[in-house]
N, C-alpha and C positions, 0 to 999 in steps of 0.2 A: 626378743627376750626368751628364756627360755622357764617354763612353767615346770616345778618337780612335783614328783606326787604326793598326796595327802595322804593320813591315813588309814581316812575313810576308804581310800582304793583296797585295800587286805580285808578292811570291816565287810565292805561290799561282797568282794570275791567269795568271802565265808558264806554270808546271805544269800548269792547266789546259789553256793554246791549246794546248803540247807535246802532250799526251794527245789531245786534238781530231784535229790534225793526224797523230800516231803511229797514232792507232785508222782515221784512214779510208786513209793508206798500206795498214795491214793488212790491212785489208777488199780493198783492190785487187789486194794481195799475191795475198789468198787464192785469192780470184776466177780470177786469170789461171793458181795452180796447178792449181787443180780446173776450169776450163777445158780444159786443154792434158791434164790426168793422164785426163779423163774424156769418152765420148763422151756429149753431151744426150741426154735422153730423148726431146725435139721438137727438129727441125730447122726447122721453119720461122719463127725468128724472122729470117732474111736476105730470106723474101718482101717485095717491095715494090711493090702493085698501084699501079696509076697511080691518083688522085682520082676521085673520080664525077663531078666537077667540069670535070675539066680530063683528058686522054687525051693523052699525051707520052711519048716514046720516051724516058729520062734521058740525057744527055750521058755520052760514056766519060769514063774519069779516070785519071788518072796512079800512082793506090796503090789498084786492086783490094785487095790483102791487108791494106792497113791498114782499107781501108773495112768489109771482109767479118768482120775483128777488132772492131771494134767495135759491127757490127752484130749480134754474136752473141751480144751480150750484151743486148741487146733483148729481154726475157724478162716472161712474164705481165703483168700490167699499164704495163709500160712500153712495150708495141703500142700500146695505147690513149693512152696518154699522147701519144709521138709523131705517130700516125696524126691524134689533134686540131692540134698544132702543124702539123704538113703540110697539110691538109687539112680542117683543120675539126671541125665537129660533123656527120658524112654517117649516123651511123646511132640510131636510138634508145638502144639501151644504153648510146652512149659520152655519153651527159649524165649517166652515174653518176659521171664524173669532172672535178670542178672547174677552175675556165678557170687557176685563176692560174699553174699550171706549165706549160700548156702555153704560153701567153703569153709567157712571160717565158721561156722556151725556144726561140719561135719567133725573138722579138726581139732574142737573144745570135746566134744563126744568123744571121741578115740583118744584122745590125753587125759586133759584135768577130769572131765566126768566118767571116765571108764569104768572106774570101780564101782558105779551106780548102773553099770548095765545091769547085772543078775539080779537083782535088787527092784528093778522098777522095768525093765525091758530097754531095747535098745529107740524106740519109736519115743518112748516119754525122756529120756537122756537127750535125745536131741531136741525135744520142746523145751525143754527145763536149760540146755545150750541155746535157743534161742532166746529166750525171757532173760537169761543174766547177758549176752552180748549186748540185745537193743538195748536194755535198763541203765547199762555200764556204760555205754558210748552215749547215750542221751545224757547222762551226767558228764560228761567230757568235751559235748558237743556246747553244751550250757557255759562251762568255763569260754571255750573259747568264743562264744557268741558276746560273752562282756567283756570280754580283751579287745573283740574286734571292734564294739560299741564303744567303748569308749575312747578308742585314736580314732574312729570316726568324729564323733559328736562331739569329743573334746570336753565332755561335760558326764563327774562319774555317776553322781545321781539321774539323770537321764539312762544313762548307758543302765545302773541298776535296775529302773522300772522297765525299760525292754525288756532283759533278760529275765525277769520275775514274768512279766507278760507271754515270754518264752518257754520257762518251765510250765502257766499253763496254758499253752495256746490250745484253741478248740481240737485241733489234731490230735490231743495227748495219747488217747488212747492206742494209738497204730505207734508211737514211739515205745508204748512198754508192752505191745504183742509182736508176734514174730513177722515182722514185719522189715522192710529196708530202707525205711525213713530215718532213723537214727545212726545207722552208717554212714547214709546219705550226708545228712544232715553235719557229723559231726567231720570227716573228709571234705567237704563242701565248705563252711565254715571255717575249720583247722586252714585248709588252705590257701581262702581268701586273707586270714588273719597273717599269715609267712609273707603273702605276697605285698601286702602293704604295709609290711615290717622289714621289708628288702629282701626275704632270704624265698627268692625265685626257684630256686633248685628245690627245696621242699615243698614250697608249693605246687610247682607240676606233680610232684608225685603224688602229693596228697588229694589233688583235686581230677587227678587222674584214678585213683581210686574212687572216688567219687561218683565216675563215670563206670566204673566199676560194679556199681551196689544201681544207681540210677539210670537208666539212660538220658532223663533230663541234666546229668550231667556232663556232658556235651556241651553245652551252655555256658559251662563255666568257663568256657576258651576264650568268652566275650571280656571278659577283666582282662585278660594277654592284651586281646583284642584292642582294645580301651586304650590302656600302655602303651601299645606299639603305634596306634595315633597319635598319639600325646605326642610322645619322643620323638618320632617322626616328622610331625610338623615341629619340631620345635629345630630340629636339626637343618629342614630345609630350608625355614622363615625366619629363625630367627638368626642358627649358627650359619647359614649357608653353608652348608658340611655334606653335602652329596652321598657321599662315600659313607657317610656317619649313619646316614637314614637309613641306605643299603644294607648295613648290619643290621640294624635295629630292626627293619623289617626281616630279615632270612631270621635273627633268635627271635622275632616273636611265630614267624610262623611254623619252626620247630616247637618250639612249646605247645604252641595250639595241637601241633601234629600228635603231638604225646599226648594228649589229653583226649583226643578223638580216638588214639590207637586200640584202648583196651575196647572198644565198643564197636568199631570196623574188624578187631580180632576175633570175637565173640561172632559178627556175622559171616565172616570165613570159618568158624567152628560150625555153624549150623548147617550154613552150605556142603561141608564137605560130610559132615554124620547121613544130609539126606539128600543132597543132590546125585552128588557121586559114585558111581554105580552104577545107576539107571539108566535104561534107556530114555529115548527122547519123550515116546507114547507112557512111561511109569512116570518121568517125572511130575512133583508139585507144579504147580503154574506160576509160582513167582519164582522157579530155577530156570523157566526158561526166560525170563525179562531180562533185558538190557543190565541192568542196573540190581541185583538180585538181593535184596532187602530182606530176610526172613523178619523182622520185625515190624516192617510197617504192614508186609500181609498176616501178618498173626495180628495186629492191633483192626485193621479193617474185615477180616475173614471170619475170626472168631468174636469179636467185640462188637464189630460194628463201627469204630471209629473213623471218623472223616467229616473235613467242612461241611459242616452245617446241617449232617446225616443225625444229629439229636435235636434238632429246631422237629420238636413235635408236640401237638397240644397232649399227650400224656406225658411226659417228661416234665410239664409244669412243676410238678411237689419236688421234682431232683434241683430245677435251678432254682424254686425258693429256699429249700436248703441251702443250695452255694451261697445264694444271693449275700450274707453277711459279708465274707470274707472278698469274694467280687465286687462289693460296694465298697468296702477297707481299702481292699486294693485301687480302685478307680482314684478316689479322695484324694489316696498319700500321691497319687503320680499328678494330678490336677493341680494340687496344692504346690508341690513344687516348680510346674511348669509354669503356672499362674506367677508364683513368687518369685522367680527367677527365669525368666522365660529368655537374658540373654545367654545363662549359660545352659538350659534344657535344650533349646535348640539350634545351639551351635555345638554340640555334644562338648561341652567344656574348652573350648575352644578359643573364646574372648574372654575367658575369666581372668582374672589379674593376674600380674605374676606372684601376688604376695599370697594369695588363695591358693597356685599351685605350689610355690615350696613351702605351703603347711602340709601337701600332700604329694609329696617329692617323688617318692616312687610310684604313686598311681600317674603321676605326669611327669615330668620335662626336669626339673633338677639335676636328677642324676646324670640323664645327656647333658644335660649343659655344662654338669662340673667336667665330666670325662670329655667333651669336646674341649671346655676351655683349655683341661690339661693340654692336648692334642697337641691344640693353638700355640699357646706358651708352653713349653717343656722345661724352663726354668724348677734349678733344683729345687732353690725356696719355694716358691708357687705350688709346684708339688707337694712340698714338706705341709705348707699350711694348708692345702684341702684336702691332703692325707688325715690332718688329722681334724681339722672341720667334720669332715664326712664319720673319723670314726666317734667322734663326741656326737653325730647325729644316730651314729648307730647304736650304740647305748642308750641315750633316752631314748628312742623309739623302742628297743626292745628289751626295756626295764620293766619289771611288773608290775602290769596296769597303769599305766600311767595316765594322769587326768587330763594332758593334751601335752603336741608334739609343737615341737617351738616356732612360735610365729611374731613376725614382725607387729602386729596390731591385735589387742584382748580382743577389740569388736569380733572378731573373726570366729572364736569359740561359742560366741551369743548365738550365732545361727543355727547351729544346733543340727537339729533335719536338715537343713537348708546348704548345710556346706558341698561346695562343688564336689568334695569326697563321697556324698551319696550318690552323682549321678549316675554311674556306672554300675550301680544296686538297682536305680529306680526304672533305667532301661531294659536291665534284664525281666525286672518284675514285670516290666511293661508286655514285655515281650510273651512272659508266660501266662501272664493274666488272660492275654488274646487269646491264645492256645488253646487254656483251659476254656475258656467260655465258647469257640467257635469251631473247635478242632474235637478235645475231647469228652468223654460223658463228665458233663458240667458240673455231676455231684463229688466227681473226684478231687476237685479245686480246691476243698479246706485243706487236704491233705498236700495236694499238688502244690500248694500256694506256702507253706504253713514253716518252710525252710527258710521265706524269703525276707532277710534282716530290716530291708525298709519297712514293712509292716507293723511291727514292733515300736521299729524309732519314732514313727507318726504316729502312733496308736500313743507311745509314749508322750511325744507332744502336745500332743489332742486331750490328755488325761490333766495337764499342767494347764491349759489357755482352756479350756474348758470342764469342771468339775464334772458338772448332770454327763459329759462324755465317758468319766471316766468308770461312773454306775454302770452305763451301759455296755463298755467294753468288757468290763469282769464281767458283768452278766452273761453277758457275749458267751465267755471262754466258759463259764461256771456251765451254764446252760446245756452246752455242747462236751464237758466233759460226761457231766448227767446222762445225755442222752446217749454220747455215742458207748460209752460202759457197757450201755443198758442194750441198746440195739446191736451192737458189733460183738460183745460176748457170747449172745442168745442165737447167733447165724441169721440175725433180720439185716434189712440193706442199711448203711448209713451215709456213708463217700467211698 
């Protein structure tokens, strides 16, 4: 049967952007209280060296105090973020940070905000470009995190309390500073949303931008990934279609390949600004390696990064901070492997077939409709999955709809539990590790803080248990409070 939407789903979507927009005023709120209430720990985030490039006196300006407000908020990695927009890529470390923000930060500055240069300088034009990019794409990222939630979970009030848990996850703070988690986040997102709405060709690009802003976006090739199992087994076990799988596998591993490209391009960009040139005796020492990475030796050279190189008894205070969201995280993937342990570890595999064509395109449908075509090439046959397929295309890509049509309601009750998260819950799986054994551990609320199963569980968890759900706001309250407080003033947070 086919379920249409309510209209609650518009009422929602509105309470959404509301939250979106309410959680990063807050954030701004905060910011300028614990700015003004507190003196920084570092002052030098108003330094502004002239380029290596270029050697210029800057022009005076007519709002010193607006510029010097804004530039003071220039803190930990958004030096680097900036310092690229202005100036480029001048020093090794900063190709630890991906081009797309600063790009598209540079590019807001020299258009829409230009007539703000003489006025506040060209250094605060690009901070005041950074703060309306992340603000504006975290409210966009928001929209499509309850688009995506609810053809996930099938359920729109579920799918609303994620995305409100969403606008305020403990991270908030790095989504309304200049930061590349709300690019991330809303590329990342945006794209997982195209691809289990069918439209594959947006999705690669989107989630190839993605890779773009993040390098954990690279990661997102595992949904291609996921898909082209699916279809694959389903082509060789169930349609016997040899030749069918062959395809399926060459277009999923083109896709993956596009989604890797922007981030293998960027490491041939680095390569060739500092390798090339040099003799053998000048060159870095990760130009001469096999395999020439400029970003896992800038993440192990300059940071320190590597298994199990943060397992130190003073690092204690960093992973009781992770600890919340690494414990969130462990729960939501236990929880479902416990409750569903034959479809967690048979990566969706034995799940029914009435489970997969609720979720057609993340599995085996679509090959089986286009195989059966193959099979039978009758005209009617065709005529009526021509247009099967396209009445599936419409409800699926009608807005917000409160579930995609399924043979049995039981199937919506699951909620978290539908086969449709596992391919979220393995990724999260995956990064969770990372974070906790690979990187500096306190990085992980941030690291972790794009990933939608967290939410949906958090969301669950709020519904089947109340006293949860005190604790989870407090959770995100807590960590908005603090990291405002700590990350505005240049103290450490994640």
């Amino acid at each position: 049967m086919t379920i249409t939407p309510t209209f609650g789903s518009k009422r929602h979507q509105s309470l959404v952007l509301r939250s979106s927009i309410l959680s990063r005023l807050l954030l701004l709120a905060l910011t300028i209280v614990w700015r003004t209430l507190l003196t920084p720990y570092d002052t030098s985030a108003p330094l502004n060296p002239s380029c290596l490039s270029h050697h210029h006196d800057p022009p005076p300006i007519l709002f010193p105090s607006v510029a010097s407000a804004v530039e003071r908020g220039v803190v930990w990695d958004s030096v680097y973020f900036l310092r690229i927009a202005h100036c480029g890529y001048e020093y090794e470390q900063s190709y630890a940070f991906l081009p797309l923000l600063p790009l598209t930060i540079s590019f807001l500055s020299r258009t829409v905000f230009a007539p703000l240069v003489p006025l506040i300088g060209y250094r605060a034009v690009l901070g005041l470009s950074g703060y309306v990019i992340n603000n504006l794409t975290f409210v966009f990222a928001a929209i499509y995190f309850y688009k995506l939630s609810v053809i996930i979970l099938k359920d729109s009030d579920s799918a609303l309390r994620a995305s409100i848990l969403f606008c305020f996850n403990p991270a908030s703070v790095f989504y309304s500073a200049i930061y590349s988690e709300s690019l991330y986040a809303l590329f990342s997102i945006g794209g997982i949303y195209h691809l289990v709405t069918g439209g594959n060709s947006i999705a690669v690009l989107l989630l190839a931008l993605s890779t773009c802003a993040r390098s954990n976006g690279v990661l997102n090739a595992g949904y291609f990934c996921f898909q082209t199992l699916h279809q694959a087994y389903d082509a060789v076990f169930v349609k016997r279609h040899a030749y069918l799988a062959v395809q399926v596998l060459i277009s999923g591993a083109l896709r993956c390949i596009c989604i890797f490209t922007p981030f293998i391009a960027f490491q041939a960009y680095g390569y060739y600004n500092i390798c090339l040139g040099d003799s053998i005796d000048e060159m870095r020492p990760w130009c001469k390696a096999r395999l020439p990475l400029l970003y896992n030796y800038i993440q192990s050279h300059y940071w320190g990064v590597g298994f199990l190189r943060y397992f130190q008894l003073k690092q204690l205070p960093n992973f009781l901070l992770a600890s919340p969201i690494l414990s969130l995280a462990l729960c939501s993937i236990v929880y479902y492997a416990k409750s569903r342990p034959e479809i967690f570890f048979s990566l969706g595999l034995l799940a029914s077939v009435e489970e997969k064509n609720s979720s057609a395109v993340l599995f085996s449908l679509e090959t089986v409709q286009r195989s059966s075509i193959a099979r039978f090439p009758g005209k009617s046959f065709s005529k009526i999955q021509g247009r099967h397929n396209l009445r599936q295309r419409k409800h699926m890509t009608r807005g917000d709809p409160v579930a995609l049509p399924l043979e049995n309601d039981s199937l919506a009750k699951l909620g978290y539990l539908t086969v449709s998260c596992l391919p979220f819950i393995l990724q999260l799986a995956f990064m969770a590790a990372t974070a906790f054994f690979v990187m500096h551990v306190q990085v992980a609320t941030r690291f972790l803080s794009a990933s939608p199963p967290l939410y949906w569980f958090a969301s669950n968890l709020m519904v089947q248990r109340k006293r949860w759900a005190y604790l989870i706001w407090a959770y995100s309250a807590a960590y908005i409070l603090l990291g405002s407080l700590l990350f505005s003033n240049f103290y450490p947070f994640t």
